[in-house]
N, C-alpha and C positions, 0 to 999 in steps of 0.2 A: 677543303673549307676555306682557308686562305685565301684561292686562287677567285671562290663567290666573295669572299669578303671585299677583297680588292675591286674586283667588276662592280658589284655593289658601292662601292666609294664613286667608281670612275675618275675625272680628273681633279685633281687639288682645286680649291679655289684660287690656290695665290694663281696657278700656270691659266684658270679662266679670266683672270683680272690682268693678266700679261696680255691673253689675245685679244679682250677685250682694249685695251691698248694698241696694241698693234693695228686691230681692224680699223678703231675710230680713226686715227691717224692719220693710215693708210687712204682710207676712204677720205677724210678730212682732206688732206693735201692733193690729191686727183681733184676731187671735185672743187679745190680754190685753183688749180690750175686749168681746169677744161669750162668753167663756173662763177667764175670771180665777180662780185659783185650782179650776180644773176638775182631778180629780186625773190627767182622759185627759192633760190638757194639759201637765201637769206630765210625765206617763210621755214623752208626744213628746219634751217638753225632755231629760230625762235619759237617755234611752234611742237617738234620734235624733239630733237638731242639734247635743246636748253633743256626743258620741263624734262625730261625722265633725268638728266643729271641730278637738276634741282631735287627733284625726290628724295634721291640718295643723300644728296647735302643734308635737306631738312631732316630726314632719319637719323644723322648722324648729331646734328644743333639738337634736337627732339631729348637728346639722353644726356648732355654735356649737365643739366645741375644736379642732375641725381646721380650719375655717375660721379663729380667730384664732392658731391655729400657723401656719399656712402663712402667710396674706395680710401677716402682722406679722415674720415671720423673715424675708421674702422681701422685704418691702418695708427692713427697715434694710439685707439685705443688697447691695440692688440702689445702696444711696449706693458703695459700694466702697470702697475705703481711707482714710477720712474724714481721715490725717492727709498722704497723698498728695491728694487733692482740694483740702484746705486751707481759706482764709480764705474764699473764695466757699460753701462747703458748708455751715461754720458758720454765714454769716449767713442762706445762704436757709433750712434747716431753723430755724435762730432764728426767725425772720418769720415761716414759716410755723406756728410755732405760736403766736405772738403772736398774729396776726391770728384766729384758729379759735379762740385763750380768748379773744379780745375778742366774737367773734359769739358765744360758747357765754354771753360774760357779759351780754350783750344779751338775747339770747333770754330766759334766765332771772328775770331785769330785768323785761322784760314781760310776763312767765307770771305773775310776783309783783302784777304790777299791778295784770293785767285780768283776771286768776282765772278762765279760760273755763269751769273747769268746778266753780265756784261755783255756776253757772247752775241745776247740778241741783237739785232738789227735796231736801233733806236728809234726809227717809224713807223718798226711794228711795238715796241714796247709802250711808244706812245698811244697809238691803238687801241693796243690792249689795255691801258689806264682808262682811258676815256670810255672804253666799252665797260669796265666792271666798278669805274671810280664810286659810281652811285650804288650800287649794293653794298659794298664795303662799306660807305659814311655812315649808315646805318647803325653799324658798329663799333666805329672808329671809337675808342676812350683817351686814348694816349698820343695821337698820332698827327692833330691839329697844332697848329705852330705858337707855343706857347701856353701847352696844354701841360705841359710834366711842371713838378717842381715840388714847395714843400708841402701845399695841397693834395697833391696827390697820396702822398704818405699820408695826411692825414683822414684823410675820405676812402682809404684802407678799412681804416671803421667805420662799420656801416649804421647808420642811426636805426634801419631796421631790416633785417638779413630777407624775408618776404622779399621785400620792394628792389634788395640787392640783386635777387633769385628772378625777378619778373624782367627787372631794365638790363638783365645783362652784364653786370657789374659783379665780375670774376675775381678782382682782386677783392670785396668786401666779401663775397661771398666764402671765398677761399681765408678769409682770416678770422671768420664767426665759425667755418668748419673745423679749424684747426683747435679754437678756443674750446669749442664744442667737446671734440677728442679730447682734448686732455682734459675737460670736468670729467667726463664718464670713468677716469682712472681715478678719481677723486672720492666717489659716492659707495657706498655698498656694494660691496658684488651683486649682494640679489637684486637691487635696485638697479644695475647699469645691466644686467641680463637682460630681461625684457627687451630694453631700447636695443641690445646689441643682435638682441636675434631679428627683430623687424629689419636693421638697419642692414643687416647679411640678406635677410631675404630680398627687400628691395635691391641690394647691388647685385642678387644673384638673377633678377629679373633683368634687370638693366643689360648684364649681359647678351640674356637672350636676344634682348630687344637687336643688341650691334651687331649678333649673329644674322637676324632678320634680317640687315640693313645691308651687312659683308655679302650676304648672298647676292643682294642685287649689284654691289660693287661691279663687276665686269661688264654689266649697260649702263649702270651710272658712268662709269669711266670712259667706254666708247661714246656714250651719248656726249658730255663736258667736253672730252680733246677733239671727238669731231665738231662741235661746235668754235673750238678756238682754232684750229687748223684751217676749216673750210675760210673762216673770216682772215686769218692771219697767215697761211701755208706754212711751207716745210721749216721758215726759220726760228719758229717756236720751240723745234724740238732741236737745235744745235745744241743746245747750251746744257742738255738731261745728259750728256755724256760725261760734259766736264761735270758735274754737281756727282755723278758715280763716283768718278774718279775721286773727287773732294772730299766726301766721306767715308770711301774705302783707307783714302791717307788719315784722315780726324783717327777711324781707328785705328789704325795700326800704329799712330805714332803714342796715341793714348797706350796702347796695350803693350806695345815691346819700347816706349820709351819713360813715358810718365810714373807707372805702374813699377817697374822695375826697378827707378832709381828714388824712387818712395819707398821700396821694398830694402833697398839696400841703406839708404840711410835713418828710416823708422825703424827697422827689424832686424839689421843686418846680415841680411841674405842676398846675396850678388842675384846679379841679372841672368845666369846660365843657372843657376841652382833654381831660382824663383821660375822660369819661365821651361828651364828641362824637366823638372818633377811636376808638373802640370801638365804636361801632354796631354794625356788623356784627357783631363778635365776642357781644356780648350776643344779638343776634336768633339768630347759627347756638345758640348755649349751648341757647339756651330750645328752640329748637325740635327739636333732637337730642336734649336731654337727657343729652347727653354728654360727658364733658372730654376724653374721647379721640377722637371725632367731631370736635372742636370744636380738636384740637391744631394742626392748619396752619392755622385762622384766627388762632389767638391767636398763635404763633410770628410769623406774617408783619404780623401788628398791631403785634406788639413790635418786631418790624425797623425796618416800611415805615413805618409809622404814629407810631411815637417815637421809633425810631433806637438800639434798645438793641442792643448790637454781637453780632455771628451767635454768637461764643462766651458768652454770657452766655444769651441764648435759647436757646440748645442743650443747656444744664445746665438752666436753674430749672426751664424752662416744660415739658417734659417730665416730673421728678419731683415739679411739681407738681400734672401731671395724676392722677397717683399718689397725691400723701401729703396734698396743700393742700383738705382739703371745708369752706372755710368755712360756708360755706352747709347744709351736712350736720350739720356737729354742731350748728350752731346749732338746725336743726331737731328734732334728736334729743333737745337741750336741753331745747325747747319742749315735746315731744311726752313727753317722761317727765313733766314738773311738772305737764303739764296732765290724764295720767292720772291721776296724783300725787291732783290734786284732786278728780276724776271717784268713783274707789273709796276720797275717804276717809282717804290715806295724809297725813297732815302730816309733809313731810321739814326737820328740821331745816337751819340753814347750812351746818354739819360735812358733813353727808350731800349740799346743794345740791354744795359744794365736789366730793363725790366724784364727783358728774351732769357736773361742769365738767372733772375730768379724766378720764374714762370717754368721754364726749362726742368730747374730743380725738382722744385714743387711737384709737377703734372708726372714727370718721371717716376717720384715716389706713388701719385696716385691712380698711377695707367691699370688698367683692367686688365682682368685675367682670361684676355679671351682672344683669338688672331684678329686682328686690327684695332684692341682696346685702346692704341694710344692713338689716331688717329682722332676721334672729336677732340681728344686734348690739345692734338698740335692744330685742329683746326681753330679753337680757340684762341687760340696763344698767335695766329697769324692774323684774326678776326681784329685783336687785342691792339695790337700795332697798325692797323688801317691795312691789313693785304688779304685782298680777296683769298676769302677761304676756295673758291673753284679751282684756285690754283692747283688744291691740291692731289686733282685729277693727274696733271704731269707725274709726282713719283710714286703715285700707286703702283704702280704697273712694274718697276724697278724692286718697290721696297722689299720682298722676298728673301733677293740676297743683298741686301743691307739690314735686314730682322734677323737673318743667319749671321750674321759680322758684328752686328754689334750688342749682340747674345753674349760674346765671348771675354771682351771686356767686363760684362755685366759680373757673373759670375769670377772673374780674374779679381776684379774689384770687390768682391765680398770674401774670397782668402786670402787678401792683402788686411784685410781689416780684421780677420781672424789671426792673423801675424803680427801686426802693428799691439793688437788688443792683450796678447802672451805677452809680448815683451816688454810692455810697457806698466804691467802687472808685477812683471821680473817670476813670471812662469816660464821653466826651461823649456826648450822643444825637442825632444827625442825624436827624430824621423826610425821609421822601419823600413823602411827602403824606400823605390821608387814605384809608382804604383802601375800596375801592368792595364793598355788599355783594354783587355779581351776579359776585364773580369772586373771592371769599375761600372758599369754601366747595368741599368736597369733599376726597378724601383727596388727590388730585395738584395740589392748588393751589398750591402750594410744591417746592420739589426737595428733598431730604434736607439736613436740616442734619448736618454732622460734630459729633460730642460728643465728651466728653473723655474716653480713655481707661477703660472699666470700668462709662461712665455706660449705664444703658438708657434706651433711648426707648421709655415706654410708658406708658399711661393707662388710665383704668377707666371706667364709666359711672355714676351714681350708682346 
């Protein structure tokens, strides 16, 4: 039964969004080398590969205000009465934004360094500006020269969330959702019931919706990078290796160097203790690719493994399967500047600043679904004037950087169930170290009791 189960799956999507990569490409760069300015070739491009890209773009813009309604009202509502939850609520939602602008300030950090997409050729990158400058303006909020300042904080509040929701205006919208959330913690239980179940059901639509749209990912993505290759050839895709590499480094300096000397100075657990009694927990992360896969390892790590008392794991480590994507926005961090530089766009600090709290934000409200955070970072690239088609280039990679920066994710919410004990002055009694061949699965654990209001529950990145 297995062996039909499997047939019946056939190939991953992520391994069909690779080939589909690969093909467009492939095919892309032949045909701008045997082709180059052929006007047939030109009609393919705009006639063919462009439109079926586009498709998938608009599928993905199609879901971006419902998705950051729903994911973002639902997730501050799910803290519950933050002034009944009390001093534990504050510190963990504090930490956990701490730690997500420290990875978002990393990431960026590095983008700025190693400029992956320097790499390009500068008359193709010009090219490529003047080929997508005009879809992008469309969007542009932030991005014209003398556009940031103290107006812009101020025009955060929107005179009417509607008109925020129709023109595209992410930052008012995102700050009436948030407002939103926290009334609905304010009102009657029975009264914010109703509203919370419509608001569940529309996001559990929503996802279907990016299910829909991921399916067709592997020809939107052939169709997009054959369209920029055939016009641009092979030196577009120079610069996807070094941007690998760039956030393979964001994480791992994040996970074995940020994380661990937070752990040793907030918690005081050295870097060999915090990072060898997690074993397991990193290997399940990486290999699920899930925080919610991945929640009764991390729970029973925190218990067995440190001694963080059942009521403190039962609150952090669950909401922060939820709201804590270090590793997410770091990458999203990464993945905007390095378009950023790919088409051209020089983003001022002002505007970085915006990538640093956008970043946050979208992290805490990415979907729970395989490609949920993608409209979000497509937004957040839209936000700063960079063609969202870019974002055909790291589809095709993200796989194993969704495997990579999983593990962070999860590192970073039993860093904040450690910080959260000690800072209580609750002792931590470890039971030992925790064995990987018997951490893993959803029944590896019994049920922990949470506190009154709290949900248990997680998202995948």
């Amino acid at each position: 039964m297995h062996d039909a189960s499997t047939a019946r799956r056939g190939v991953p999507l992520h391994t069909k969004i690779l080939l589909g990569l690969l093909v467009g490409a492939v095919a892309g760069v032949l045909a701008n080398h045997l082709w180059r300015d052929s006007p047939r070739l030109l009609w393919v491009v705009d006639n063919l590969a462009q439109p079926v890209g586009q498709v998938f773009l608009r599928m993905l813009f199609m879901v971006v205000v419902p998705l950051v309604f729903t994911s973002l009202a639902l997730g501050v509502a799910a803290l519950g009465d933050v002034s009944r939850i009390g001093r534990i609520a504050g510190k963990t939602i504090g930490f956990f934004l701490l730690t997500t602008a420290l990875a978002v300030v990393l990431g960026l950090t590095l983008a700025n360094l190693i400029r992956p997409g320097d790499a390009l050729d500068p008359g193709v990158r010009t090219q490529l500006l003047a080929q997508y400058t005009a879809q992008a303006g469309e969007k542009i909020q932030l991005a014209s020269e003398g556009g940031f300042g103290v107006s812009t904080f101020v025009n955060i509040v929107p005179r009417n969330p509607l008109d925020a929701a129709v023109s595209g205006d992410m930052l008012g919208l995102i700050f009436f959702t948030l407002i939103f959330g926290l009334a609905l913690t304010r009102i009657p239980a029975a009264a914010a019931a109703p509203v919370l179940r419509v608001l569940e059901g529309v996001s559990q639509a929503v996802m279907v919706i990016i299910g829909f749209a991921m399916k067709l990912a592997p020809i939107g993505v052939a169709g997009l990078i054959f369209a920029v290759t055939a016009r641009f050839g092979f030196e577009v895709l120079q610069s996807l290796g070094l941007y690998v590499v760039m956030v393979l480094l964001g994480l791992g300096l994040h996970l074995f160097g940020v994380l661990p000397l937070l752990a040793k100075t907030l918690a005081g657990i050295g870097p060999g203790r915090f990072l060898g009694r997690a074993r397991a927990l990193m290997v399940t992360a990486f290999s699920t690719s899930s925080s919610n896969a991945t929640l009764p390892t991390t729970i029973r790590t925190a218990e067995e493994g440190f001694g963080v008392p059942r009521e403190v794991a039962g609150f952090v480590l669950p909401l922060g399967a939820t709201m804590n994507m270090n590793g997410t926005a770091l990458f999203e961090g990464m993945t905007v500047l390095f378009l950023a530089q790919v088409f051209g766009v020089a983003l001022s600090l002002p505007q970085q600043l915006v990538v640093v709290v956008m970043s946050v934000i979208t992290a805490v409200g990415v979907a729970g679904v395989p490609g949920g955070s993608i409209p979000l970072l497509v937004m957040v690239l839209n936000l700063v004037g960079v063609p969202g088609e870019g974002i055909a280039l790291i589809l095709g990679v993200d796989r194993i950087l969704d495997m990579s920066r999983t593990v962070p994710n999860v590192m970073g919410d039993l860093l904040t169930s450690l910080v959260v004990a000690k800072s209580e002055g609750l002792p931590l009694r470890p039971h030992g170290e925790i064995d990987s061949t018997t951490t893993t699965g959803a029944d590896a654990i019994p049920p922990v009791a949470l506190p009154a209001g709290t949900p248990r529950v997680g998202v995948p990145e």
